[in-house]
C-alpha positions in Angstrom: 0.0 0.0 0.0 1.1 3.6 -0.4 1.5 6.2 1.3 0.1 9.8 0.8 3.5 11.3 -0.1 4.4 9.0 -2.6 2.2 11.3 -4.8 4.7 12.8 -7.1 4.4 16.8 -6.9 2.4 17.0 -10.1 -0.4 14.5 -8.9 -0.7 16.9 -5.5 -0.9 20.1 -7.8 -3.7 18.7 -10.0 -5.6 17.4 -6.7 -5.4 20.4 -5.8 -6.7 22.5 -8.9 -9.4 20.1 -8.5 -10.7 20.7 -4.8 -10.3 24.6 -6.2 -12.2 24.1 -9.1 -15.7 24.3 -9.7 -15.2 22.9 -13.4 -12.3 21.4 -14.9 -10.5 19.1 -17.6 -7.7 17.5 -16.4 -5.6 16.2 -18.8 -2.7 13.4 -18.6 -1.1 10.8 -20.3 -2.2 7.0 -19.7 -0.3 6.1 -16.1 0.5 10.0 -15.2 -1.8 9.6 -12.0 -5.0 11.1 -12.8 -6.8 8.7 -11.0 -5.4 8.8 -7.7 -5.0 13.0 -8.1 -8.9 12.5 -8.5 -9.3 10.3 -5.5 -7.0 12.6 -3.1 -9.3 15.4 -4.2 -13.0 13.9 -3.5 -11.1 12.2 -0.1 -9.8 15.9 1.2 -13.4 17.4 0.3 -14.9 14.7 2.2 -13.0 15.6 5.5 -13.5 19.5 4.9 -17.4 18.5 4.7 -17.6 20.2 1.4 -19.3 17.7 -0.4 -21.4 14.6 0.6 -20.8 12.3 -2.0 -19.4 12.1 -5.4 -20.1 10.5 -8.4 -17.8 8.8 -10.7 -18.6 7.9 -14.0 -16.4 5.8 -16.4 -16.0 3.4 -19.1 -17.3 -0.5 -18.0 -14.4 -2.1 -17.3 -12.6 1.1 -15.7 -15.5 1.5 -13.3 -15.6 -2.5 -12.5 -11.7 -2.7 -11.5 -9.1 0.4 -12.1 -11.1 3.0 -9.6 -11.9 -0.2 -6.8 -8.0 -1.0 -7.6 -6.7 2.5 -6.9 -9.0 3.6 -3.6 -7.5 0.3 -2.1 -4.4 1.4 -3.0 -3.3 4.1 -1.9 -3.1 4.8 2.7 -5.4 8.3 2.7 -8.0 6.6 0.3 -8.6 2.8 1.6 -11.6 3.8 3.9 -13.3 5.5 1.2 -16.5 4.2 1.2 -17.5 3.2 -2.3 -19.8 1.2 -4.7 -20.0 0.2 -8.1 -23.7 0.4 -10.0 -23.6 -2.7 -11.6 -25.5 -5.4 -12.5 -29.7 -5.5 -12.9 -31.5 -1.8 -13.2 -33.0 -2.7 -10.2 -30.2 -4.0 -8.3 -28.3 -0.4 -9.6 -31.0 1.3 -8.1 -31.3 0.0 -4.7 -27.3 0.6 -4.7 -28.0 4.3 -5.4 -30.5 4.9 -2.9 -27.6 3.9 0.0 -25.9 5.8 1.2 -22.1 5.8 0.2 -19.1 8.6 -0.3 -18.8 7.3 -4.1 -20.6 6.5 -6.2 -19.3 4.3 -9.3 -21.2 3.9 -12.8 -20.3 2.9 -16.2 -20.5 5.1 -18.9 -22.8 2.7 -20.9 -25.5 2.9 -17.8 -25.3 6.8 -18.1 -29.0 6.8 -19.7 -30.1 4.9 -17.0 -28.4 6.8 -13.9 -29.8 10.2 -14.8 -32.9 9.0 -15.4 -32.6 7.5 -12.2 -31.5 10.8 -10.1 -34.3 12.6 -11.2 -36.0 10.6 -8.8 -34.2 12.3 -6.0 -34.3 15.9 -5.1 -31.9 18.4 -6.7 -30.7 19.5 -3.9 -29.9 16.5 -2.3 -26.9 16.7 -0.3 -25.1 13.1 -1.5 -24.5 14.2 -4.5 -22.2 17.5 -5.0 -19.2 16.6 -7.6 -19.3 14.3 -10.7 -15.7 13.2 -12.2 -16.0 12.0 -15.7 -13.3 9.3 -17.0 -12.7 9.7 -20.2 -14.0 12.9 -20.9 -13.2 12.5 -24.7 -16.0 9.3 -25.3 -18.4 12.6 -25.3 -16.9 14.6 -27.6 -19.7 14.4 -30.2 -22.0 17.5 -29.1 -25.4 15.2 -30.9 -24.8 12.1 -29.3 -27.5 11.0 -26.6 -25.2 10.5 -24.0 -23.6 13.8 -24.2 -26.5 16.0 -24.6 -28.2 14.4 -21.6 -24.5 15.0 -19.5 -25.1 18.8 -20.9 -28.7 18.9 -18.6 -27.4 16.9 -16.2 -24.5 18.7 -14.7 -26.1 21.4 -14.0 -27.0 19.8 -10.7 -23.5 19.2 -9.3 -21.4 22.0 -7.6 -18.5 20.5 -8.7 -17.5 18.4 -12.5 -14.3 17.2 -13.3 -13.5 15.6 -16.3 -10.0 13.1 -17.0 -9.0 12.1 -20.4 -5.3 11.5 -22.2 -6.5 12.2 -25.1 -8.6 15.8 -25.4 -8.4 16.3 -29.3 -9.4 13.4 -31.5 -9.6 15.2 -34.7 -10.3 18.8 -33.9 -11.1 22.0 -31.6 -14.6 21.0 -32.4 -13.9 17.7 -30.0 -13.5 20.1 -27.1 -17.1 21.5 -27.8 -18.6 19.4 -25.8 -16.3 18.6 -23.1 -15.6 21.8 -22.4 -19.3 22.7 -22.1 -19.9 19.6 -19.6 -17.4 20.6 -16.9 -18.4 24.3 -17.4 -21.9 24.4 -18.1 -23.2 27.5 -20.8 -20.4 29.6 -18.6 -17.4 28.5 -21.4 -19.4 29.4 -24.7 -22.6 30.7 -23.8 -24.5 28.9 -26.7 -25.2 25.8 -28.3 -23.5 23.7 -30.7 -24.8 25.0 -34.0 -24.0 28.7 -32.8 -20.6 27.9 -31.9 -20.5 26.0 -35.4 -21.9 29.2 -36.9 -19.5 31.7 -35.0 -16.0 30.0 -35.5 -16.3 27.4 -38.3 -16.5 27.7 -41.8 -18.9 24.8 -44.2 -16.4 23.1 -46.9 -18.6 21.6 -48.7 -22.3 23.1 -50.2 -24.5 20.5 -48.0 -23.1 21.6 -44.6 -22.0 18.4 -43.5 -18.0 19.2 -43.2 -16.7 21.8 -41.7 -13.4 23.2 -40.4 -12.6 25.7 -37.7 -11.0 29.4 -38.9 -7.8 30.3 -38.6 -8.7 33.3 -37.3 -11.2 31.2 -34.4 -8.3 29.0 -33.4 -6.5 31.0 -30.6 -10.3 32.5 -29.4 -11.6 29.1 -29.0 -8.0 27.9 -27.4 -8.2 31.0 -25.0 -11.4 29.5 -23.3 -10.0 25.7 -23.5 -7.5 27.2 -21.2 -9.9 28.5 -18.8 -11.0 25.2 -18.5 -8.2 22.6 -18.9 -5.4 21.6 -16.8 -2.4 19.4 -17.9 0.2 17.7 -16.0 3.5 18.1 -18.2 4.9 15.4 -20.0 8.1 15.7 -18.3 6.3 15.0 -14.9 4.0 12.4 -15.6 6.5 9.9 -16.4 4.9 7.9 -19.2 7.2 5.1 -20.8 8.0 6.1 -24.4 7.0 3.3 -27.0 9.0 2.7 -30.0 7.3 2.5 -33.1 7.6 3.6 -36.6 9.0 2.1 -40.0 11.6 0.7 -38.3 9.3 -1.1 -35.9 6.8 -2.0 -38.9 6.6 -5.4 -41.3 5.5 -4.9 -45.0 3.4 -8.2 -45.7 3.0 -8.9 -49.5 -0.3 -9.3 -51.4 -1.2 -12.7 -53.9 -2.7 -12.0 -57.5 -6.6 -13.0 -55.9 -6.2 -10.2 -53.5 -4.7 -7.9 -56.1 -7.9 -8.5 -58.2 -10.5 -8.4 -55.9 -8.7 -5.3 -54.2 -8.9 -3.8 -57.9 -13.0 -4.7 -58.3 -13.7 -3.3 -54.6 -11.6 0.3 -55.4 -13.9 0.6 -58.4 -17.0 0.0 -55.5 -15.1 2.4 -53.5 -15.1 5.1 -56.0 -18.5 4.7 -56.5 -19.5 4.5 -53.1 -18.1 7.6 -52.3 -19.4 9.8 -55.4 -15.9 9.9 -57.3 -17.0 7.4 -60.0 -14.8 7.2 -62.9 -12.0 9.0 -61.2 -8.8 8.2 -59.8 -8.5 7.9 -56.2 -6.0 10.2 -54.6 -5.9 10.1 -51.4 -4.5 12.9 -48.7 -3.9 11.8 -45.6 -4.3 15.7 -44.5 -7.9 15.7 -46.1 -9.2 14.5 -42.7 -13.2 15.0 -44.0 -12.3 12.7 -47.0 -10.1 10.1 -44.7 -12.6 10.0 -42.3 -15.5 9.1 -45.1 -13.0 6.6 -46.4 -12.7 5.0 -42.8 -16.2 4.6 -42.8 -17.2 3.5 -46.3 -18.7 -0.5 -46.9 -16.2 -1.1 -49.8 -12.9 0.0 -47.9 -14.2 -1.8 -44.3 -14.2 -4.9 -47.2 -10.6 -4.0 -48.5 -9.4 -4.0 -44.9 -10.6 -7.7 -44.2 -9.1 -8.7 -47.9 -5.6 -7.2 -46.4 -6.3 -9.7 -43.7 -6.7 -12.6 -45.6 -10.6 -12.8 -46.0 -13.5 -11.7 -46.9 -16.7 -11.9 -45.3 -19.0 -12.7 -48.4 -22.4 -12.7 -46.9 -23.5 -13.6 -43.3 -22.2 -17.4 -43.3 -19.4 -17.8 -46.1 -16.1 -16.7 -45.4 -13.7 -16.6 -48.5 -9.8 -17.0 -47.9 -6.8 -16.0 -49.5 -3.1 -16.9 -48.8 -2.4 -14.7 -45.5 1.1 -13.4 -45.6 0.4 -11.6 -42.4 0.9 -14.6 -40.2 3.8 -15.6 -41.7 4.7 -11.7 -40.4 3.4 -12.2 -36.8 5.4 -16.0 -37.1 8.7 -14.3 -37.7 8.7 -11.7 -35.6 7.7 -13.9 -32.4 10.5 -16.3 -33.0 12.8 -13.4 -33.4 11.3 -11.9 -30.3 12.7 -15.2 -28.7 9.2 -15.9 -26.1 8.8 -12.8 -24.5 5.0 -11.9 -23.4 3.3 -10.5 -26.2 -0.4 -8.7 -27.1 -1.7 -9.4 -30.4 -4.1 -7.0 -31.4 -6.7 -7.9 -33.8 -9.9 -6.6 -34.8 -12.4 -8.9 -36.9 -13.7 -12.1 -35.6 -11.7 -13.9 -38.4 -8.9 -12.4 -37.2 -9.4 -14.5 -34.0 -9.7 -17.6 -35.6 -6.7 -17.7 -37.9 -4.6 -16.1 -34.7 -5.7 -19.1 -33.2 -5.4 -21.9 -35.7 -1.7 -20.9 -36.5 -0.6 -20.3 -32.7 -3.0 -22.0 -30.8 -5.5 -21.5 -27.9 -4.9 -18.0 -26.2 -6.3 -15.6 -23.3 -8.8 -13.0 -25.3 -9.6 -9.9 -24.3 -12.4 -8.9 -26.5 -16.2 -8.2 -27.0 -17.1 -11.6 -25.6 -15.5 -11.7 -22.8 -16.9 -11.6 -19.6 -15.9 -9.4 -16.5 -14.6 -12.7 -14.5 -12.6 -13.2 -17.6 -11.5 -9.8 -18.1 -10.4 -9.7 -14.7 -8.7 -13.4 -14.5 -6.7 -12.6 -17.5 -5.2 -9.6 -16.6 -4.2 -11.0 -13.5 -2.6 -13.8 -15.1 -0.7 -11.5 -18.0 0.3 -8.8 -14.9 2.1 -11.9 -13.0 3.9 -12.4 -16.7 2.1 -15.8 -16.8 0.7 -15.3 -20.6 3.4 -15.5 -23.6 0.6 -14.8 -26.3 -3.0 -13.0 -25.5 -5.3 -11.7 -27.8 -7.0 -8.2 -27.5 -9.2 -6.3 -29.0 -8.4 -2.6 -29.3 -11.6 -0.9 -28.3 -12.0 -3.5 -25.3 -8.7 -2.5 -23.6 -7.9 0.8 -25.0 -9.0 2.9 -22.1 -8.4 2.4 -18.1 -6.6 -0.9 -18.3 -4.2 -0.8 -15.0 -1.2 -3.5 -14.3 -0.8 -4.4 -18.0 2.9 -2.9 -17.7 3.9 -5.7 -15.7 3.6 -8.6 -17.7 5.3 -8.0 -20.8 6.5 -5.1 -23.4 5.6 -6.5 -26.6 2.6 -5.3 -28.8 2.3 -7.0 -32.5 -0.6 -5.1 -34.2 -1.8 -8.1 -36.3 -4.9 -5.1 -37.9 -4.4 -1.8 -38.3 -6.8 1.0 -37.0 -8.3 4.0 -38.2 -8.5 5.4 -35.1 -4.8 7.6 -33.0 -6.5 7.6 -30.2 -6.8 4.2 -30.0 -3.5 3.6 -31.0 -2.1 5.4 -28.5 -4.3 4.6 -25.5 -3.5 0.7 -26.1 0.1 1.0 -26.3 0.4 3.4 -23.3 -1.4 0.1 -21.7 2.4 -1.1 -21.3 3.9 1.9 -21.6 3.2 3.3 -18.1 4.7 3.7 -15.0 5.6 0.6 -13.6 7.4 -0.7 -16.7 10.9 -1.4 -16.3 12.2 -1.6 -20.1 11.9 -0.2 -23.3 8.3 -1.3 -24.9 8.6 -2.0 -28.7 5.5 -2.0 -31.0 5.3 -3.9 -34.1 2.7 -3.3 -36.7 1.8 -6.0 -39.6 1.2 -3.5 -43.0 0.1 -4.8 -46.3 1.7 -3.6 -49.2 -1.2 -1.0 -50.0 -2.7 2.0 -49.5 -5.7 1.1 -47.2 -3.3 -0.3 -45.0 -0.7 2.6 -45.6 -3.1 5.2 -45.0 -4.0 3.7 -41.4 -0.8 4.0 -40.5 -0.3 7.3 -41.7 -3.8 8.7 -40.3 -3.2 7.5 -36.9 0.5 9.0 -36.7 -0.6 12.4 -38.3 -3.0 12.2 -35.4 -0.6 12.0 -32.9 1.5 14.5 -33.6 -1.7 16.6 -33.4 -2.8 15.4 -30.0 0.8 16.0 -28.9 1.0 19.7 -29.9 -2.5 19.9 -28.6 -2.0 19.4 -25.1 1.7 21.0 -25.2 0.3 24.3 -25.7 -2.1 23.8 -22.6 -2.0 25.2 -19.3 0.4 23.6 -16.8 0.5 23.0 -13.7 
């Protein structure tokens, strides 16, 4: 267990802005300490009698074992008296109507809980500070979940929100986040307002648009306000090496080649640009993202993986050089623990059928699982687990300890993800350097992944270098 002062001086400073704050974003790397700055706060606000209770939202699997894991952690926050809404809406209900110091719900029962409170006085006493792990999952200002957040935090005196990754694609991510921890005070109007007043339409429907130049440093001013970082030098994250020189360029067969060839013609079509030639910029983040997105491209990525889903119960093959990849690499990685990150079910299978029976971490999972197998990779016990990028992406504690190896068997569209899953291992806690290796066909789709989710990055990174410090 440890003790109080074993908080390093940038975890007490952002405890601190958040007992002072009335609204705040707090933003950290993966394993910088946001957690445990959060818990010191709501414990020291509990002794002053300035709040009642708290309530602490998060993503499922964060809320089921990385908050229950730190409070028992740490010496000043073991007798916090806590519990998790889980389980039946009736069982989550009688939970809530306890009485407890925190309060823990996951961030797919949201619907549910506020629904719920309304139940219960404004006023009522139990309830005076929401803290909102990983801010960024409501970054999209139309989504249910996040407009029902932007009523619903009105009731607390105090909201903080945590996230390592503020800026998915743009300043119009930190719409919405910005107006949950600060209610209308930040921009005084709604979404379409704000759209109107700093962003300019690029394309004659409305549906695209980019923030002016001439906006950028009004709408950064107010992000300031409102946002707290811990710098990078202080929150002693574990760099991860990746890149070209890190990568493995997998060869395609002549069936690929030509149904690769039928589906670009498909793609074309798909997206308007019919008897054109597809050029792509990876800078042309409206066009990328409707790529990502498309049916036809979604279909080139499972070609690249050696099938092709062909209707709901045929599954066509090709010659797969991308196991022959992950097969060289983990021989010349010599058995050290290893995640394999795959997305597709398919993806599962051949894993499977060319290096046998493995731990999953993935969509089908369950929580006993989940839990079991992270103990078992965290004691190093597990040589070769699979996992699925959105399941472990966010909140995953103890990972570091078993193993510093990540073989990205599918690419993703998606930086943040990128990020959040390496910084799984790459955290405090790790004692070597963490190597990630990433399986890229020879061709564009592929390419392009790769490219999208670096250029992301290095926007995320210059981001939150020119926010406030602490």
């Amino acid at each position: 267990m440890r003790a109080r002062s074993d908080l390093r001086p940038a975890q007490v400073r952002l405890a601190n802005e958040f007992k002072e704050s009335l609204g705040l974003q707090g933003v950290a790397g993966m394993g910088s300490g946001k957690t445990a700055a959060a818990l010191t706060a709501i414990v020291d606000l509990l002794d002053e009698g300035l709040i009642g209770a708290a309530i602490i939202i998060a993503p499922v699997r964060v809320a089921l074992t990385t908050w229950p894991n730190e409070v028992a952690k740490w010496e000043h926050t073991k007798d916090l008296d806590f519990v998790v809404l889980h389980g039946t809406p009736e069982k989550r209900l009688r939970l809530l109507k306890e009485k407890h110091q925190i309060y823990i719900a996951s961030i797919d029962s949201i619907v549910w809980l506020i629904d719920a409170l309304r139940k219960f006085k404004d006023d009522d006493p139990r309830w005076d500070m929401l803290v909102i792990d990983e801010l960024s999952r409501f970054a999209s200002p139309r989504g249910e979940r996040t407009k029902k957040l932007f009523r619903f935090t009105e009731r607390f005196g105090a909201v903080i929100g945590l996230t390592g990754t503020p800026r998915r694609k743009s300043l119009e991510d930190q719409f919405a986040p910005i107006r949950i921890v600060s209610g209308d005070t930040a921009w005084g109007m709604g979404f379409d307002d704000w759209r109107k007043q700093y962003c300019v339409s690029t394309d004659f429907q409305g549906f695209r648009w980019e923030v002016r130049e001439d906006a950028e440093p009004k709408i950064k001013k107010v992000i300031d306000q409102w946002t707290i970082t811990i710098p990078p030098e202080e929150a002693t994250d574990i760099p991860f090496n990746y890149g070209a020189d890190f990568d493995v360029v997998t060869p395609l067969d002549k069936a690929q080649k030509d149904d690769l060839e039928e589906l670009q013609s498909e793609l074309l079509i798909e997206l308007g640009r019919e008897g054109t030639e597809l050029v792509v910029d990876p800078g042309d983040e409206a066009f990328v993202a409707a790529l990502s997105r498309a049916v036809a491209s979604g279909k080139m990525s499972q070609i690249l993986q050696g099938f092709l889903y062909r209707d709901g119960e045929t599954v066509q093959t090709y010659k797969n050089a991308k196991l022959d990849a992950v097969d060289d690499l983990l021989q010349g990685i010599n058995g050290e623990n290893t995640l394999l990150v795959y997305h597709y079910r398919q993806d599962l299978i051949d894993l499977r059928k060319r290096f046998g029976d493995m731990p999953v971490m993935g969509a089908d999972t369950t929580d006993d699982e989940f839990v079991q197998y992270l103990a078992r990779w965290s004691a190093g016990d597990v040589p070769l687990m699979a996992v699925h990028a959105a399941s472990v992406s966010h909140g995953v504690d103890g990972m570091q300890h078993g193993g510093r190896r990540i073989i990205w068997y599918c690419n993703t569209w998606s930086g943040e993800q990128f990020a959040q899953l390496n910084k799984r291992i790459a955290r405090p806690g790790q004692t070597l350097p963490v190597y990630v290796h990433r399986i890229v066909a020879d061709h564009w789709v592929d390419r392009l992944k790769v490219s999208r989710v670096e250029t992301a990055m290095v926007g995320e990174a210059e981001f939150i270098a020119s926010l406030r410090r602490i």
